[in-house]
FIKOL-666162 format. One record per residue: x, y, z of N, C-alpha, C, CB in turn; residue number from 1. Coordinates in steps of 0.05 Angstrom, whole numbers, plus 32768, in hexadecimal, padded with zeros to 4 digits. Glycine has a CB too. Example, Ala and Ser with C-alpha at 12.3 -4.5 7.8 and 13.67 -1.06 7.14 Angstrom:
<nodes>
NODE   n.px   n.py   n.pz   ca.px   ca.py   ca.pz   c.px   c.py   c.pz   cb.px   cb.py   cb.pz   nuza
NODE   8108   7F8E   809C    80F6    7FA6    809C   8108   7FBE   809C    80E2    7FA7    80B5      1
NODE   8101   7FD3   808E    8111    7FEB    808F   8102   8001   809D    811A    7FF4    8072      2
</nodes>
This chain:
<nodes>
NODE   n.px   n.py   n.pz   ca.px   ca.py   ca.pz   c.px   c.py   c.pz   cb.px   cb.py   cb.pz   nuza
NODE   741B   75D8   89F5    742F    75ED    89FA   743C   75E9   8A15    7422    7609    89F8      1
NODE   7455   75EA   8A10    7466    75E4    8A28   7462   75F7   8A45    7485    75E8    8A1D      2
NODE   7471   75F2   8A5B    7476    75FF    8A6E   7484   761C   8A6D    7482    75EE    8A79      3
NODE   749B   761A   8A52    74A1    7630    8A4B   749B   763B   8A3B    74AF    7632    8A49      4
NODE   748E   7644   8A2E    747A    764B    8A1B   7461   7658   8A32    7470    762C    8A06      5
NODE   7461   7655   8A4B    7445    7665    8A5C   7454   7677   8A66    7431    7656    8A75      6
NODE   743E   768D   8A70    7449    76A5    8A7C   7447   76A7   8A91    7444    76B8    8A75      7
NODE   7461   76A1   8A98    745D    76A1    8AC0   7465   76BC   8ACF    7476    7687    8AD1      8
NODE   745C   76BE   8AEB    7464    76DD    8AF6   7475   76DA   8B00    7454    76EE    8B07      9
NODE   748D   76EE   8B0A    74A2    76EF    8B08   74A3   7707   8B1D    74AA    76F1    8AED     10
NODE   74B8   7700   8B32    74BF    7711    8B4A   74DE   7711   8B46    74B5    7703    8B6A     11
NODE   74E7   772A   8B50    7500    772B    8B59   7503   7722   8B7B    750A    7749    8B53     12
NODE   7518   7715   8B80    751C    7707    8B9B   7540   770A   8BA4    7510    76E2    8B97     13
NODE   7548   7705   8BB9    755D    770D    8BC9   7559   76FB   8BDC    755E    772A    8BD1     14
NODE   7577   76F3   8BF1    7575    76E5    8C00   758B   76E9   8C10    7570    76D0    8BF6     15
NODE   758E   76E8   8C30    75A1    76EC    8C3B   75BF   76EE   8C38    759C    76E2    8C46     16
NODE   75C9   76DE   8C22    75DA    76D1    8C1C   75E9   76EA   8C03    75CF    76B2    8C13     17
NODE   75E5   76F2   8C01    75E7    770D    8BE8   75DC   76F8   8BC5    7619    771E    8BE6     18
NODE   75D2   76E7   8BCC    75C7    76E6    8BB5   75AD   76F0   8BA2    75C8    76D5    8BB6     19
NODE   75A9   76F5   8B8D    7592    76FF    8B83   758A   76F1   8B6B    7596    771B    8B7D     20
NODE   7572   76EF   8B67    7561    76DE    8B51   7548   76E4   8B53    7563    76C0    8B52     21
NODE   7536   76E1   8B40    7521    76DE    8B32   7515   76CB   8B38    7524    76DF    8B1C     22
NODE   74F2   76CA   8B41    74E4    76AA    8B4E   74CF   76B1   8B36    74D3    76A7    8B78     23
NODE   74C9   7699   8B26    74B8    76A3    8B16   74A8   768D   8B26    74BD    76A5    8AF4     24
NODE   7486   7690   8B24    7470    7685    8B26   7458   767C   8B0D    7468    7695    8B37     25
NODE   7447   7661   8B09    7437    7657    8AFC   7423   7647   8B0C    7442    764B    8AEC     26
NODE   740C   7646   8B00    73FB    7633    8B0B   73E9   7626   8AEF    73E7    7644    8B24     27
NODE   73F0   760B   8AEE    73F3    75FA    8ADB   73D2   75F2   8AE2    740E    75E2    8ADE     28
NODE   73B6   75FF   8AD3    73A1    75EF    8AD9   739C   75D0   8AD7    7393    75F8    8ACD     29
NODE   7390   75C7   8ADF    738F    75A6    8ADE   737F   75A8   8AC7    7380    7593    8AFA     30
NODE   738D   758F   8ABB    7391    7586    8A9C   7398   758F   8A87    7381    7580    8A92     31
NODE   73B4   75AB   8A88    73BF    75B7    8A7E   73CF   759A   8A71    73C9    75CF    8A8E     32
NODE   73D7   759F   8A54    73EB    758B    8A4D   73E0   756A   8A4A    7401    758D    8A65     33
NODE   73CC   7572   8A59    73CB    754E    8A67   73C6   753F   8A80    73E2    7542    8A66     34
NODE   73D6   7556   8A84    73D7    7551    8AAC   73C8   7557   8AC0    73E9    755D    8AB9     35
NODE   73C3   753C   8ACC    73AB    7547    8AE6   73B2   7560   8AF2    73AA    7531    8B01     36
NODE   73A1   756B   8B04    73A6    7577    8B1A   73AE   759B   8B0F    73BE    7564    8B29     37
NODE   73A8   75A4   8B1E    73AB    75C4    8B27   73CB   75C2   8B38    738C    75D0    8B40     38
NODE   73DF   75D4   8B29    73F9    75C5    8B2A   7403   75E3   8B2B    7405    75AC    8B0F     39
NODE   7412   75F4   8B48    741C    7604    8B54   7435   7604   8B55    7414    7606    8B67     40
NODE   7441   7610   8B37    7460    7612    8B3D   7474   762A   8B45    746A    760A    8B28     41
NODE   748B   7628   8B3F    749E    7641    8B4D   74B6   7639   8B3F    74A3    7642    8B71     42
NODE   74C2   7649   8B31    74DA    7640    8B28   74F0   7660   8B2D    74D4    7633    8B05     43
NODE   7503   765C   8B45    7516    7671    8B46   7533   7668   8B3A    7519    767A    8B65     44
NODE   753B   767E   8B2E    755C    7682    8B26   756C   7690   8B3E    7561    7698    8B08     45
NODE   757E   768C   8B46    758F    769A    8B53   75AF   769A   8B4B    758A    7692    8B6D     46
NODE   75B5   76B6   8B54    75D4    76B9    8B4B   75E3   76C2   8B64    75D9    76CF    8B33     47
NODE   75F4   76B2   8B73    75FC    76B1    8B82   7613   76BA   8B88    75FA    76A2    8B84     48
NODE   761A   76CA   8B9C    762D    76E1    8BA4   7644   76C9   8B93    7632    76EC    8BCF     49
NODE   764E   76AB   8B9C    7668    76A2    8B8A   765E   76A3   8B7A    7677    768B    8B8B     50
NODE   764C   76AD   8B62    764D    76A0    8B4C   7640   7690   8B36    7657    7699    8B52     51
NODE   762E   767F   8B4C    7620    7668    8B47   7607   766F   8B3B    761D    7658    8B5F     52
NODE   75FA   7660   8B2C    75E1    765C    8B23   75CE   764F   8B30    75E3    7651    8B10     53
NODE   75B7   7652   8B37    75AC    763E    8B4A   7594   7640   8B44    75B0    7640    8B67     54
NODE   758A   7629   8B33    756C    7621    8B29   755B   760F   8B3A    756D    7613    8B0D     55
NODE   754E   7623   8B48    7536    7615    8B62   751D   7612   8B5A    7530    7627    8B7C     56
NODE   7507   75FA   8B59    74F6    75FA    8B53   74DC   75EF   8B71    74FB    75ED    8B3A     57
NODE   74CA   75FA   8B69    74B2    75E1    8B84   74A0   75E4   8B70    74A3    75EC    8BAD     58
NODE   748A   75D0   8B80    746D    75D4    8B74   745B   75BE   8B80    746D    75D1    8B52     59
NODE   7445   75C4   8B81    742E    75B1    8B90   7414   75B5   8B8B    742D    75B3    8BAC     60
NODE   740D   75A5   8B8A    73F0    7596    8B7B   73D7   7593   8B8D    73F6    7576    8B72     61
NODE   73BC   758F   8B7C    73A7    7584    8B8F   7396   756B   8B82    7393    759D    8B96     62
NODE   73AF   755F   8B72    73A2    753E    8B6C   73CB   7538   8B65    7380    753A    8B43     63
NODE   73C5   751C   8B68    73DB    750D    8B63   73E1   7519   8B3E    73D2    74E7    8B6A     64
NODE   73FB   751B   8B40    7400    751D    8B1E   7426   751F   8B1B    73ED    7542    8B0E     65
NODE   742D   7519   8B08    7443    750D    8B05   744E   752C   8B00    7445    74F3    8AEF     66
NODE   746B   753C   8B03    7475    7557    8AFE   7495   754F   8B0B    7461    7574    8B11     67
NODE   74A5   755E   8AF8    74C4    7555    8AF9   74D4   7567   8AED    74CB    753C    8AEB     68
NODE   74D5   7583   8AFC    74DD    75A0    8AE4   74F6   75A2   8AE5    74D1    75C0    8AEB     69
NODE   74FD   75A9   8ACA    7520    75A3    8AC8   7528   75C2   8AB6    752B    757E    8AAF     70
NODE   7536   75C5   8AB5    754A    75D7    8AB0   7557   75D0   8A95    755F    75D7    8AC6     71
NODE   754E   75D9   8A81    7556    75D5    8A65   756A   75EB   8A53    753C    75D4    8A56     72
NODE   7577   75F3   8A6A    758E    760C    8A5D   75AA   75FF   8A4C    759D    7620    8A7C     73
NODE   75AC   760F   8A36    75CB    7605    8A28   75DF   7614   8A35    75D0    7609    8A06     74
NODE   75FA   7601   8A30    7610    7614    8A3D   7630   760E   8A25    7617    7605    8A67     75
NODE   763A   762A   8A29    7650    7625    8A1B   7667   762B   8A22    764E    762D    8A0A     76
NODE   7676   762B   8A32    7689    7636    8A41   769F   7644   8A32    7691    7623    8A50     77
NODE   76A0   7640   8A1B    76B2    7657    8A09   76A4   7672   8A09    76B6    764F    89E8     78
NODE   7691   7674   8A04    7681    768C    8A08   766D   768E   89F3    7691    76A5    8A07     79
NODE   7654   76A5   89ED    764E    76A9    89E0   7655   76AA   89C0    764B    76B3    89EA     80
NODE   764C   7698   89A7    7652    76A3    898B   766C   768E   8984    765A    76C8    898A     81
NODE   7678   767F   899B    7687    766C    899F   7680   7655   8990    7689    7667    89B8     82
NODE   7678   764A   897D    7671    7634    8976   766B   761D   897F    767A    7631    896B     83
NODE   7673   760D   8975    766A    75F0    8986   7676   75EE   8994    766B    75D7    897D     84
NODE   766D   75E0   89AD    7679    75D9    89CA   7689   75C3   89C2    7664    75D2    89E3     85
NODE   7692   75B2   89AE    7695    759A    89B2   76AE   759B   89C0    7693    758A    899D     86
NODE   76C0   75A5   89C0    76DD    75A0    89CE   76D9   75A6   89E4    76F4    75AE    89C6     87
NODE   76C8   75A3   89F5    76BF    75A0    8A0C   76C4   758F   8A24    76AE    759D    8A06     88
NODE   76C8   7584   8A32    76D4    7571    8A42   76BE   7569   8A58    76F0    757C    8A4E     89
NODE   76B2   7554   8A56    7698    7553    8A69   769E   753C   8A7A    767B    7550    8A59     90
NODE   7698   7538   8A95    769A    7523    8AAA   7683   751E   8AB5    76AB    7528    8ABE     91
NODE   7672   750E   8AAD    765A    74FF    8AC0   7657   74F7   8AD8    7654    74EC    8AB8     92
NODE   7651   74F5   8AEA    7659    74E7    8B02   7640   74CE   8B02    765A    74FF    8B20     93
NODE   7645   74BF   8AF4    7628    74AF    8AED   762F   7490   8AE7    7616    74BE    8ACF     94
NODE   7623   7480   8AF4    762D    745D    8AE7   7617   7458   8ADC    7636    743F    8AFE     95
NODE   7608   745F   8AD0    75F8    7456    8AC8   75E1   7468   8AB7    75F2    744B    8ADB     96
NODE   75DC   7464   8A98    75C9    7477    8A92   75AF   745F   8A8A    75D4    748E    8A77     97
NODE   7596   7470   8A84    757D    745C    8A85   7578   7459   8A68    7562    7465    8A95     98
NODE   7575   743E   8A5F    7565    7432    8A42   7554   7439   8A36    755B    741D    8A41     99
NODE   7554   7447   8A22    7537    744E    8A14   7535   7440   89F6    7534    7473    8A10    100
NODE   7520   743E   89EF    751E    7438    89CE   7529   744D   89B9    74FE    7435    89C7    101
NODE   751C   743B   89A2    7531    7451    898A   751F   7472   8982    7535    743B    8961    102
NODE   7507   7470   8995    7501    7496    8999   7508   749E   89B7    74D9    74A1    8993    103
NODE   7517   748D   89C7    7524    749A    89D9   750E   749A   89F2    752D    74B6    89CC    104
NODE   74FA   7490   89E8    74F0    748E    8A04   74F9   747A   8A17    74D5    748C    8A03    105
NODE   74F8   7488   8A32    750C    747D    8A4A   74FD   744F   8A4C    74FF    749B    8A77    106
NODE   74FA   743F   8A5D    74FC    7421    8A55   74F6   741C   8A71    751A    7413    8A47    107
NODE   7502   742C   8A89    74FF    7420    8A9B   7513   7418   8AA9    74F3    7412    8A97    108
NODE   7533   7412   8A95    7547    7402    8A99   7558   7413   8A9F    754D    73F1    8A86    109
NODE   7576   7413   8AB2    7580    741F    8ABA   759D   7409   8AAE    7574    7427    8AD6    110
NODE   75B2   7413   8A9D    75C5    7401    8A90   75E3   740A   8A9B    75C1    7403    8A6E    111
NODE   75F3   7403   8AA0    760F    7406    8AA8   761D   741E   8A92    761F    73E5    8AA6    112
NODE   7629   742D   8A9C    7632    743D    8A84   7650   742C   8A78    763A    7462    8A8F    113
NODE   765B   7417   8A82    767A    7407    8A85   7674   73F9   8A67    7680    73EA    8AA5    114
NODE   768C   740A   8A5A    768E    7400    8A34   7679   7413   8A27    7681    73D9    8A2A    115
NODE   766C   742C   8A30    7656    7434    8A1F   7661   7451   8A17    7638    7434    8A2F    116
NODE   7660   7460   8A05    766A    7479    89FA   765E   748A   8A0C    7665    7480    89DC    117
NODE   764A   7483   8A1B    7636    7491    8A34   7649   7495   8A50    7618    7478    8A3E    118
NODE   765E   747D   8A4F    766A    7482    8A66   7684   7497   8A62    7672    7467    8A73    119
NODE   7680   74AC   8A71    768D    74CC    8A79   7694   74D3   8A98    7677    74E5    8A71    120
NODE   7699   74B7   8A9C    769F    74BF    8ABA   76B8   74CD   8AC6    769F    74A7    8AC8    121
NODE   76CE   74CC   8AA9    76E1    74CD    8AB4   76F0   74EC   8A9A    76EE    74A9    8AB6    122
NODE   76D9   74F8   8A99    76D8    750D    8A80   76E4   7502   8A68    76E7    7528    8A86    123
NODE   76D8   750C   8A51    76D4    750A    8A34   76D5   7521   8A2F    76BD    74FD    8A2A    124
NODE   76E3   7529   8A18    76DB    753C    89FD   76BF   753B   89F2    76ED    7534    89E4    125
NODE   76B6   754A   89F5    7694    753D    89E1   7693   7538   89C6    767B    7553    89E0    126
NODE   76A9   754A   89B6    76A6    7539    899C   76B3   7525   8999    76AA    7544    8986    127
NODE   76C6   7514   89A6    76C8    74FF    89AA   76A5   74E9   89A7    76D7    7505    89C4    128
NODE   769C   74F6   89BC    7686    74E0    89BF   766E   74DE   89B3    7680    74DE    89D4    129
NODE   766A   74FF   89A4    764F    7500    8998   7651   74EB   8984    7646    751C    898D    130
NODE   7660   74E2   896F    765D    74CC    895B   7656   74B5   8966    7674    74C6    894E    131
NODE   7655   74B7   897A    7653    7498    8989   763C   7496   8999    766C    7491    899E    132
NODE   762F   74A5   899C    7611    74AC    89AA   75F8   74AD   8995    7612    74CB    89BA    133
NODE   75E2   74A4   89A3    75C7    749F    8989   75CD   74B8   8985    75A0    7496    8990    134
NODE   75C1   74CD   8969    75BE    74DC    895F   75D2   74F8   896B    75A5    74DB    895E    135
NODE   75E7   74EF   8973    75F6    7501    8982   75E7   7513   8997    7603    7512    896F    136
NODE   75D2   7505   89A5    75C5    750C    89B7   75C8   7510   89CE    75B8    7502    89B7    137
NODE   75D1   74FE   89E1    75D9    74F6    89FE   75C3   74DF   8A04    75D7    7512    8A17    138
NODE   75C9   74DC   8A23    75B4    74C8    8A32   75B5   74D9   8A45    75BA    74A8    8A3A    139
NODE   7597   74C6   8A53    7593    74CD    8A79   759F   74C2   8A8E    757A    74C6    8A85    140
NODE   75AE   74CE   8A9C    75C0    74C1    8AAF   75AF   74BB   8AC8    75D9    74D3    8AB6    141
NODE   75BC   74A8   8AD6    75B5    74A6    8AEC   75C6   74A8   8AFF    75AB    7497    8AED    142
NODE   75BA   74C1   8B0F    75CC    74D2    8B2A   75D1   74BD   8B40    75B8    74EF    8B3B    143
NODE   75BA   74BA   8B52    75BC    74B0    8B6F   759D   74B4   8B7A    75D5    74C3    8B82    144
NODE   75A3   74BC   8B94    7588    74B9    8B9B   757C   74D5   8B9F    7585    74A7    8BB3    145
NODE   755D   74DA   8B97    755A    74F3    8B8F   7553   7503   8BA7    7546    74F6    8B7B    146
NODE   7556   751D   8BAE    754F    7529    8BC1   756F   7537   8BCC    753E    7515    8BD4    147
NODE   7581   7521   8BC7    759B    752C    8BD6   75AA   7537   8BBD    75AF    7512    8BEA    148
NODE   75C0   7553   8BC5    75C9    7558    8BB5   75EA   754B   8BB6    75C3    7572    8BB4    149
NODE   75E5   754C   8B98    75FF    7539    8B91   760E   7543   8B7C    75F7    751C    8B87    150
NODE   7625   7549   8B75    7633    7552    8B5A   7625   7544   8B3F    7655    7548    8B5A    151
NODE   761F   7548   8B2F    761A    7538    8B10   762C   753F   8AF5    75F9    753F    8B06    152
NODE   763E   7551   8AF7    7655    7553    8AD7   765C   756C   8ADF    7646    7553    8AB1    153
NODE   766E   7566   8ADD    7683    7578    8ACB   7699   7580   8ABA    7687    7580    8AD1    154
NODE   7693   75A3   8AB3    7697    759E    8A96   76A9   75BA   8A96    7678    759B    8A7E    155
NODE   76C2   75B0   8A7F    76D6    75CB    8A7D   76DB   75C4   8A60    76F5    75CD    8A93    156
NODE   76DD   75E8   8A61    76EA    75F3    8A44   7700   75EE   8A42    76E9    760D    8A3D    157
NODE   7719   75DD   8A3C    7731    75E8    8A33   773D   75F8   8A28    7738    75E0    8A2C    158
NODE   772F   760A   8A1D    773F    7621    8A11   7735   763D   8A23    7738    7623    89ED    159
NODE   771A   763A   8A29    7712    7657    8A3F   7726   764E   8A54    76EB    765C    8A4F    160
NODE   7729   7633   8A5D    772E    7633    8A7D   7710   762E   8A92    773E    7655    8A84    161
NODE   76F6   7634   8A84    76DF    7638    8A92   76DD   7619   8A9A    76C6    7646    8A80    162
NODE   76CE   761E   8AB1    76C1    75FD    8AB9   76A5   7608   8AC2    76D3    75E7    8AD6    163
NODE   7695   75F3   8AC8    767C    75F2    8AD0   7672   75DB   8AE4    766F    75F1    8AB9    164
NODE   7673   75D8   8AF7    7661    75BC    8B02   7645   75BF   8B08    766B    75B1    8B1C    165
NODE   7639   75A8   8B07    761B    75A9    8B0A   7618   7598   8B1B    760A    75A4    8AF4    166
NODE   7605   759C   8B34    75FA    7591    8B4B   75E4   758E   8B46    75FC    759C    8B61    167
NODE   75D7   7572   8B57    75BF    757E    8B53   75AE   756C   8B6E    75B3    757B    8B2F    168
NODE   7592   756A   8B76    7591    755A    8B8E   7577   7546   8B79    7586    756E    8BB2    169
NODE   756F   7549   8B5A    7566    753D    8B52   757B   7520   8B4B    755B    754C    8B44    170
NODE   7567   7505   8B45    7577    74F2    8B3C   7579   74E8   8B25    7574    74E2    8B47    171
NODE   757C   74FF   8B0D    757F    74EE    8AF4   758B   7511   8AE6    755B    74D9    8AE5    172
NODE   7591   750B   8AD4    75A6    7521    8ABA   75A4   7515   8AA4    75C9    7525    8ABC    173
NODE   7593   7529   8A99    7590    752D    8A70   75AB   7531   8A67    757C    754D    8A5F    174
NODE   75BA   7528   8A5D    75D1    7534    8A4C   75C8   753A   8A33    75E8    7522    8A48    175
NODE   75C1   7551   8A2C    75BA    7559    8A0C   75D1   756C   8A02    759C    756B    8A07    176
NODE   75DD   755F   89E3    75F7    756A    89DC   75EF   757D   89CD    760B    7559    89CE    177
NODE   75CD   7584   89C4    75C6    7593    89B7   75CB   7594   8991    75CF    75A5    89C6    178
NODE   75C4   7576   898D    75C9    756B    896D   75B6   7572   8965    75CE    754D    8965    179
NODE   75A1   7585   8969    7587    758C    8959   758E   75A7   8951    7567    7589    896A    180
NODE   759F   75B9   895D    75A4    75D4    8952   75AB   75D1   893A    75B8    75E3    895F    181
NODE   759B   75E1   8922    75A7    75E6    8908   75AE   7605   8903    7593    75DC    88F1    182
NODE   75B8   7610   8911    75BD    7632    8906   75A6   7647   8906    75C7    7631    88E5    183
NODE   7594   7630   8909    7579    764F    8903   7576   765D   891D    7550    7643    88F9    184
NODE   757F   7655   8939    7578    7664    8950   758B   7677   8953    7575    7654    8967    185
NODE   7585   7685   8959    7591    769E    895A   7596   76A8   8973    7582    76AF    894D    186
NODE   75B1   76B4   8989    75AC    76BD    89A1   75BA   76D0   89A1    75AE    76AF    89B5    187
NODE   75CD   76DC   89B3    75D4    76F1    89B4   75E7   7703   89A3    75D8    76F0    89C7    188
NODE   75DF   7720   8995    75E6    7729    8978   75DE   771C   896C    75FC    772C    8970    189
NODE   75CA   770E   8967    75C5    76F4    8952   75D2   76E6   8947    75BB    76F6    8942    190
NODE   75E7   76DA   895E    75F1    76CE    8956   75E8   76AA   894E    7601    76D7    8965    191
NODE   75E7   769B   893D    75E5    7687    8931   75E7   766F   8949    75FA    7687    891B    192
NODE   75E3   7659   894D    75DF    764D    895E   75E1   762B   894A    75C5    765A    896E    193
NODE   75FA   7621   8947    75FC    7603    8932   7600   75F2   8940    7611    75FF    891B    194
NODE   75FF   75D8   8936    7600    75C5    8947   760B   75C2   8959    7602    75B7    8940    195
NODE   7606   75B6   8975    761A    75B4    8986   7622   75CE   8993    762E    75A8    897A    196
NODE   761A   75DF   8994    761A    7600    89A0   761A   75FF   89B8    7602    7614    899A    197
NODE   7611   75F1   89C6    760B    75EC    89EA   7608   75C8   89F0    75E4    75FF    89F6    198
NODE   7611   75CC   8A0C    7608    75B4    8A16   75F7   75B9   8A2F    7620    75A3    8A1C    199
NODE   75E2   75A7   8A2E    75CB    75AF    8A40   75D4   759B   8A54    75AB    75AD    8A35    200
NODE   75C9   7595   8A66    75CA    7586    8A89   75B8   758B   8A9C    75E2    758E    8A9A    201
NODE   75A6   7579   8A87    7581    757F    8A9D   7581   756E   8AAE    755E    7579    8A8E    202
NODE   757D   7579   8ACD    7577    7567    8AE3   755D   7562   8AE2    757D    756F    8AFC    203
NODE   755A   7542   8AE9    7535    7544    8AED   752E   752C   8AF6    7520    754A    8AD0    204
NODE   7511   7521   8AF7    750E    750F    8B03   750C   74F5   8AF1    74FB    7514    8B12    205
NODE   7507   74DA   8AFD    7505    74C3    8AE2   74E4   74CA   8AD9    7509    7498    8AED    206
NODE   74E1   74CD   8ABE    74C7    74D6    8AB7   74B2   74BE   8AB4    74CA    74E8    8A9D    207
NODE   74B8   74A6   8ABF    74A6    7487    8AC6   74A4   748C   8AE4    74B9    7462    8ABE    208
NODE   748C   7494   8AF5    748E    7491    8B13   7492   7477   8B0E    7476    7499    8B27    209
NODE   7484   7462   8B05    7480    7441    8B13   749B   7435   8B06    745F    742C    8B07    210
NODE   74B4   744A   8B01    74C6    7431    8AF4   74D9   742B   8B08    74D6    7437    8AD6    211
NODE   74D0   7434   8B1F    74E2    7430    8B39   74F8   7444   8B3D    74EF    7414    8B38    212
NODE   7503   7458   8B2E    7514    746F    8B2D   7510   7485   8B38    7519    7475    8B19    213
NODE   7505   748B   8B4F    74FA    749A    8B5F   74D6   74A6   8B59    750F    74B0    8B60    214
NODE   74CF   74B3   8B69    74B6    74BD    8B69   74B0   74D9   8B60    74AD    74BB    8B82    215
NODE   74A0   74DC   8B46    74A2    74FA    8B3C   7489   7500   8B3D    74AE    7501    8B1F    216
NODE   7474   74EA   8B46    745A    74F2    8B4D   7450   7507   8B66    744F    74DA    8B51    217
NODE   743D   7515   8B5B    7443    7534    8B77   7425   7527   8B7C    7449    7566    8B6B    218
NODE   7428   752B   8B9B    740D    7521    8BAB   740A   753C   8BBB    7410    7502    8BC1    219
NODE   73EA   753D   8BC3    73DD    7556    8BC9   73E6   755C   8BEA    73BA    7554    8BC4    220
NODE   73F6   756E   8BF1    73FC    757F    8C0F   7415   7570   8C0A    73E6    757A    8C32    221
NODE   7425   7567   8BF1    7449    756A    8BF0   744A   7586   8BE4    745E    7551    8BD9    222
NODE   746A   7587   8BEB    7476    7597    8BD8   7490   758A   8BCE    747B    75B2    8BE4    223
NODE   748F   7590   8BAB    74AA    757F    8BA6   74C1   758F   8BA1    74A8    756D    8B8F    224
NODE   74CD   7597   8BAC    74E3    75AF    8BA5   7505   759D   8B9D    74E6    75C8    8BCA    225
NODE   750A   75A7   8B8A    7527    759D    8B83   753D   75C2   8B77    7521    757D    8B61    226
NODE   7559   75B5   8B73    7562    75CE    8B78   7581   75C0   8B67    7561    75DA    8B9F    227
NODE   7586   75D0   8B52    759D    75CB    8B42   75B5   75E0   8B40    7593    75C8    8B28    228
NODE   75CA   75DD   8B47    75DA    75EF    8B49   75F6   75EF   8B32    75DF    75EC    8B65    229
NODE   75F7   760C   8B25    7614    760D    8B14   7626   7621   8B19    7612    7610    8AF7    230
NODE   7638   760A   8B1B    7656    761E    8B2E   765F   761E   8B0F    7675    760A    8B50    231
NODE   766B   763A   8B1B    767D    7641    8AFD   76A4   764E   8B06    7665    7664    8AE9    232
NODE   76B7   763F   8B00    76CD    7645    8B08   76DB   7652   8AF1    76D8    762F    8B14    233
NODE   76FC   765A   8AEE    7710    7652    8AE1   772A   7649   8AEB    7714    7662    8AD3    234
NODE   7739   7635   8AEE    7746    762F    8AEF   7745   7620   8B0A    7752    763E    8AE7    235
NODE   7730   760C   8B05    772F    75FB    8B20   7723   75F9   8B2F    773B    75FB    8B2C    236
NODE   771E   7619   8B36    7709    7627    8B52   76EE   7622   8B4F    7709    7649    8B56    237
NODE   76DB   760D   8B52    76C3    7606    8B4B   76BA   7614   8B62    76BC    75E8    8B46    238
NODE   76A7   7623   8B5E    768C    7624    8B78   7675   761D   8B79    7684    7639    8B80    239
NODE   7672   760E   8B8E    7658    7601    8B89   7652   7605   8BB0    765C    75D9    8B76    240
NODE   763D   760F   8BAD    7628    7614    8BC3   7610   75F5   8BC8    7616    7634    8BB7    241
NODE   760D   75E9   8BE3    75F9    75DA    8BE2   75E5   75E0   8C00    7605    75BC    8BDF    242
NODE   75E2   7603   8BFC    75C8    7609    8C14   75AD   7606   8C04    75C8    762B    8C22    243
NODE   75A0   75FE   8C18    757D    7600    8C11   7577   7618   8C19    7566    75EB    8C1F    244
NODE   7561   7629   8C06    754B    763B    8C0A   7530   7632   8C0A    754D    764C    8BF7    245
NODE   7527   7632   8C24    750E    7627    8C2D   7502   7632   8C3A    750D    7615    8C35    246
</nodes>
């Protein structure tokens, strides 16, 4: 049973800045899942006087063990009950996504996106590209170097006018177009949820420490804190905030 699937405690929090959010807390016993170690996390939301979304995580250990927490939210910028996102318009800021086999597990290899239906550097329609992607899935991009924050996509509605950019100071991005929705999920008014309903944009780490793509292994007296940010505009005005809360 996943990370989301446990019941973590949950504070209301505030911060100089007029922003307000929610810090939820877990403590992951060692060999929960699999995983070494007694594993101390924190995961805050914040909503920021512009606007912004801001998914902060830390956490620290008392044995070496591998942890890389990402942010698995769908988004639709038409709105709620809106159907498929596909007329969507998405821009990667990425040369490169990484090789996996035919169940998608990651290889190690880091491949040029130049000639690939992967490359969105310069925005795409998404249904344009889902035919052209394994299982109308996405790939893992590769950002830059992890720790610093850097832009990773963005993405506008043409018909709301809405945009979205995503920052993030992790070095890699899930693109999930969300091809596994079949109608049975249900969200708000119950409303129906079909293929292609959201596009997700999980920041996170390379999930191989030894494949040379940064270090997601947490060693005992670190702390690994990363911090993802979504500006939400119309008509151009992106906001995007890059302060630390520490």
């Amino acid at each position: 049973m996943g990370l989301d699937k446990r019941l973590w405690l949950g504070e209301a929090v505030t911060d100089g800045t007029g922003a307000v959010g929610v810090r939820l807390r877990y403590i992951s016993p060692d060999g929960e899942e699999g995983y070494p170690s007694e594993v101390r996390m924190a995961v805050t939301y914040w909503l920021t006087a512009a606007g912004e979304l801001v998914f902060e995580t830390e956490a620290e250990s008392d044995q070496v063990t591998p942890i890389a927490l990402a942010q698995h939210g769908y988004f639709n910028l038409a709105g709620a009950a809106s159907g498929a996102a596909t007329d969507h318009i998405v821009r990667i800021f990425s040369d490169e996504v990484m090789k996996t086999d035919e169940i998608m597990t990651p290889l190690g290899i880091a491949e040029p996106v130049d000639g690939m239906a992967a490359d969105m550097r310069e925005g795409r329609r998404i249904g344009d590209v889902l035919p052209l992607i394994w299982q109308e899935h996405g790939d893992l991009y590769r950002l830059g170097r992890d720790g610093e924050m850097k832009i990773a996509a963005k993405i506008t509605d043409p018909l709301s006018g809405r945009e979205m950019t995503v920052s993030t100071t992790h070095g890699f991005m899930q693109f999930y177009a969300a091809g596994h929705l079949d109608g049975t999920t249900r969200g708000k008014g119950g409303a129906a949820y079909p293929r292609h309903a959201g596009l997700c944009f999980e920041c996170q780490g390379y999930p191989d420490p030894g494949a040379g793509f940064g270090d997601t292994l947490l060693k005992p007296g670190e702390i690994q804190r990363h911090r993802t940010v979504y500006g939400f505009a119309t008509g151009g005005q992106i906001s995007i905030c890059y302060s630390n809360r520490e």
